[in-house]
N, C-alpha and C positions, 0 to 999 in steps of 0.2 A: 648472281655475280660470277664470270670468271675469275679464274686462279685466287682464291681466298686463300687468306694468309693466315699462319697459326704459328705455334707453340707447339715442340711434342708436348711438353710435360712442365720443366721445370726451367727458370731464370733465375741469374745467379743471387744469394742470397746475401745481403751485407756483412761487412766486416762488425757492424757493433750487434748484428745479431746472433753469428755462428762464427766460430775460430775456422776460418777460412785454409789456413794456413795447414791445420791439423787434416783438414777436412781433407786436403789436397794430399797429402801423403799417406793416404789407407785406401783401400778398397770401399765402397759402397755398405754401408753398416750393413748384417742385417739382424741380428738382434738391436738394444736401446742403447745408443751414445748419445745420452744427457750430458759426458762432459765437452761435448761440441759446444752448446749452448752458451752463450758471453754474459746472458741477462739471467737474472736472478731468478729462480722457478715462481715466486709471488708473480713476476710481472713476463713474466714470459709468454701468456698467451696474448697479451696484450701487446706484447712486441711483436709476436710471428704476424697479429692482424697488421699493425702500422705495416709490416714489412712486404705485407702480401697488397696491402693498397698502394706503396709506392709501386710492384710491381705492375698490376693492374695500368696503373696510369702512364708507365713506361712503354708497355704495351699498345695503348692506343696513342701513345705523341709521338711513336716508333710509324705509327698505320696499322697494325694488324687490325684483322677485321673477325677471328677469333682471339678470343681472349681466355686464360688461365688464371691460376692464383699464385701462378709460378711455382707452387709446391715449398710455401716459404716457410710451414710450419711441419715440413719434415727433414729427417735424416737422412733420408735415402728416399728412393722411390719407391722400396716395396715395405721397410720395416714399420713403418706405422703402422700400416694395416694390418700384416702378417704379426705383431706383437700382441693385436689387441684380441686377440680369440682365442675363447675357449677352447682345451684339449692340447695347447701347448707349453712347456715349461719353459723359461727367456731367464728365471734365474738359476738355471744347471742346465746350459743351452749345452746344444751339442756340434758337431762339428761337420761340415761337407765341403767339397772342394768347390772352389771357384769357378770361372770359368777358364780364367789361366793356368787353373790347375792347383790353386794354394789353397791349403786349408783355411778355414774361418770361421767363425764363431757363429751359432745358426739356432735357431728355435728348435728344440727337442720338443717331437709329437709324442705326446704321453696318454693321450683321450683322443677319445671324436670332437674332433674340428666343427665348432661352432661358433656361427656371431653372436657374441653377449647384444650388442647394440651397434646403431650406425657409428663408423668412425669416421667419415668424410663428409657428413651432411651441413654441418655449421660452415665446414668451408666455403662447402658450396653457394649454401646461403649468404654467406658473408661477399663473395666473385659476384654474385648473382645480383646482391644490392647497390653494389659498386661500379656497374656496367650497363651500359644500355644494348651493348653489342651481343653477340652469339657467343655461349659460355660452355669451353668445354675443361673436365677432371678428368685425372687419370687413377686407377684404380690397378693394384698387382693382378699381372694374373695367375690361374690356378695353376696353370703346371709352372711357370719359372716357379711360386712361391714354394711347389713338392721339389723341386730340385734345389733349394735354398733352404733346406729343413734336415733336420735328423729326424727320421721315422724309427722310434722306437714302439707303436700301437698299430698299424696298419698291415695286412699281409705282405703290401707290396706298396711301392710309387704310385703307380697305378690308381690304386685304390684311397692313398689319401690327397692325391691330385682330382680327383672328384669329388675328397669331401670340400677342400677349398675350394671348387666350383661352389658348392652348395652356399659357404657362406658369401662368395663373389656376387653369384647372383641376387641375393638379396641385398647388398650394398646397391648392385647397380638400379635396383627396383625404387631403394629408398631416394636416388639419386636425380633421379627423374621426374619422380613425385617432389623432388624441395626446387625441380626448376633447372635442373641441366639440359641443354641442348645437344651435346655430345657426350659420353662416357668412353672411354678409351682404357683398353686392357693393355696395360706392359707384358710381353712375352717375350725379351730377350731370347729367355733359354730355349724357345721354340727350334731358332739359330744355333746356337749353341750346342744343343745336346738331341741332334737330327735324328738320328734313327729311333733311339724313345718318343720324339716328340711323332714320327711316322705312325707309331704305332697306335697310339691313343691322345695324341695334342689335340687334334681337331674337334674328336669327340667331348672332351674334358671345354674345351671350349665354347662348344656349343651346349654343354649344359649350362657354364656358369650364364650363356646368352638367352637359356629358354625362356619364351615367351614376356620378353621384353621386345618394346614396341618404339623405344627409341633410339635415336642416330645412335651405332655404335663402331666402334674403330676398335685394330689391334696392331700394337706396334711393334716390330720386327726391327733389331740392333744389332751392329757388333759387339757393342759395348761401350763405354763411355772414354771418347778418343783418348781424354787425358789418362785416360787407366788401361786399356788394351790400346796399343799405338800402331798394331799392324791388323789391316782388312784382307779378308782371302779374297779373292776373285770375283767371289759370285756367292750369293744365300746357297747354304744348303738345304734349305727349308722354307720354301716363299709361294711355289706353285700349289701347294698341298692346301693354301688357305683360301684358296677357290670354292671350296667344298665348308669353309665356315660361315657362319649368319650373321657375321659382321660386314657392317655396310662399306665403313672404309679399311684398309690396309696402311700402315704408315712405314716406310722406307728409311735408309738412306744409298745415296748416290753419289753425294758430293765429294765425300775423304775419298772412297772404296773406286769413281771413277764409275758406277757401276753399267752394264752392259743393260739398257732397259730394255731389250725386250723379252725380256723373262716375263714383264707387266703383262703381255699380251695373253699369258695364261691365266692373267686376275678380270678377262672381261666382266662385267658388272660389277666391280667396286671401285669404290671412290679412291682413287691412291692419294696419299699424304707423302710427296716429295722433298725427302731429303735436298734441301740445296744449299745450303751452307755448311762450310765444312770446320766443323766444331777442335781440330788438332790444330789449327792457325788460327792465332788471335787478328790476323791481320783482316780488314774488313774487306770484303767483296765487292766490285763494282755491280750496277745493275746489270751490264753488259755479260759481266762473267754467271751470272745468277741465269739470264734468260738463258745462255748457251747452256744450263744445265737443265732448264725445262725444255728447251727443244731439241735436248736427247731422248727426250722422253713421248714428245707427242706425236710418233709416229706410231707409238706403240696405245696410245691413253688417250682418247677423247680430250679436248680441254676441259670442255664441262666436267670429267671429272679428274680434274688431279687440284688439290690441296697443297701449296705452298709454305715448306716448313723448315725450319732446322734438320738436321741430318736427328739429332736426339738432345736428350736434355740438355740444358746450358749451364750447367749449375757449376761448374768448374770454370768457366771462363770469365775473363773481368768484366765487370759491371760494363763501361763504358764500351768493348770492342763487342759484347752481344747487345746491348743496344744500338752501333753501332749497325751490324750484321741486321738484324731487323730491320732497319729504315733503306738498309738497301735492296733488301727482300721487298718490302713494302715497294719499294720506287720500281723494283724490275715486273712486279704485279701490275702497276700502272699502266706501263710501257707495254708490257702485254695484251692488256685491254683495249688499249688506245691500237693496237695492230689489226687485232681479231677482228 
């Protein structure tokens, strides 16, 4: 199929599930905000499910033709993960800067960085039974989660950005074996924190990627519109993932305007195009959607680019990213029916 439609990661999460409200005036957890949570912790895992199969079904009456679990039974996109392993302390966290530069509250590494057990596999399984369609998770990656950490045990960044490889890659192992079709690594700070990430990001990457054998993506952000509201020009960090063993790349384009042919340095992966622009609720025509993929294919095969959100949706109201999806969906259509 041409231009297949996705999700990066997450859709927005209901009002009787999470205090939306709170949610929207903080930064991105990344230690545990349980007082997000609206439902009672007896019945909370059983609402994150309700919440992740309305999203599911939203997703396919929108059209997409990948489908997510929305990410409805988390806080953020990295702290579930990053909370749940061994060699970090999350009750006398420590502190790192943002990417705006504010302090926050952060997982203190006190040990070697290890997975007690899978933490995404139920979900998975859960996406998995609820769909017939192509199922893809997102999973942190290892260098944002070493720059979203106090390192208090490791000689350097360096060095415990490859222990979170270590347990990365066996999440994505487990992930595959319960039935995912895509696994997709979050790498913000790739963007973000350029010249470290020059230095050893790729590497770090392609270990948590070794010798796994299926579809895998890495997604490249400014950051989440509602929360960083100005895009620089251009990735400082985007041509260098040429050289990683990730099959697709995920973008955005839409807020940022961006100049595509940087793509032309990503020949052989699949790019995941940003095209809706997640800082305006207001919904896209399909017409304004396709002008945004035909900035792009003179640079990207159509075979391979991936029709996507710019990045998570999870800040924006239910109905204008549902919206946004079904016009995404309709501009994939219109595209097909060209080609």
């Amino acid at each position: 199929m041409l231009f297949p439609t996705s999700l990066v990661g997450s859709y927005p999460q209901p009002d009787w599930l999470i205090d939306r409200e709170r949610l929207a005036h903080r930064f991105p957890p990344r230690v545990r905000a349980l007082e997000l949570w609206r439902v009672d912790p007896a019945y909370l895992g059983q609402a994150q499910q309700d919440a992740a199969l309305l999203a599911i079904r939203a997703q396919e009456d929108a059209g997409l033709d990948i489908i997510t679990d929305g990410e409805m039974c988390r806080e953020s996109y990295s702290n579930r993960f990053a909370t749940a392993l061994d060699g970090v302390d999350i009750d006398n966290p420590g502190t790192a800067l943002d990417r705006s530069g504010h302090p926050n509250p952060v997982p203190r590494i006190t040990g070697p960085i290890r997975r007690r057990h899978p933490v995404e596999v139920d979900d998975l399984r859960f996406l998995r039974a609820h769909t017939d369609r192509t199922v893809k998770i997102t999973v942190p990656g290892p260098f944002t989660m070493s720059q979203q950490a106090q390192n208090d045990y490791y000689p350097d960044r360096e060095a415990a950005a490859f222990g979170y490889a270590e347990a990365v890659n066996e999440e994505v192992r487990d992930l595959f074996e319960a039935g995912a079709d895509i696994v997709q690594l979050d790498e913000p700070y790739l963007q973000a924190r350029p010249e470290e990430a020059r230095s050893y990001g790729v590497a770090v990457l392609n270990r948590a990627l070794e010798g796994i054998t299926g579809t895998t993506a890495v997604h490249v952000c400014f950051g989440y519109a509602a929360i960083i509201h100005d895009r620089p020009d251009g990735y400082s960090f985007l041509p260098e993932l040429a050289d990683a063993q990730c099959d697709q790349v995920s973008i955005e384009t839409a807020q940022s305007g961006l100049d595509c042919s940087v793509l032309a340095g990503l020949a052989g992966k699949t790019i995941i195009l940003g095209v809706l622009n997640l800082s305006d609720v207001t919904v896209e025509t399909p017409e304004q959607i396709i002008g945004r993929v035909r900035r792009a294919l003179p640079y990207v095969p159509a075979g391979r680019l991936v029709l996507a959100p710019d990045c998570g949706m999870k800040y924006l109201p239910r109905d204008a990213a549902f919206g946004k999806l079904a016009a995404m969906a309709q501009a994939a259509e219109l595209l097909r029916a060209d080609s």
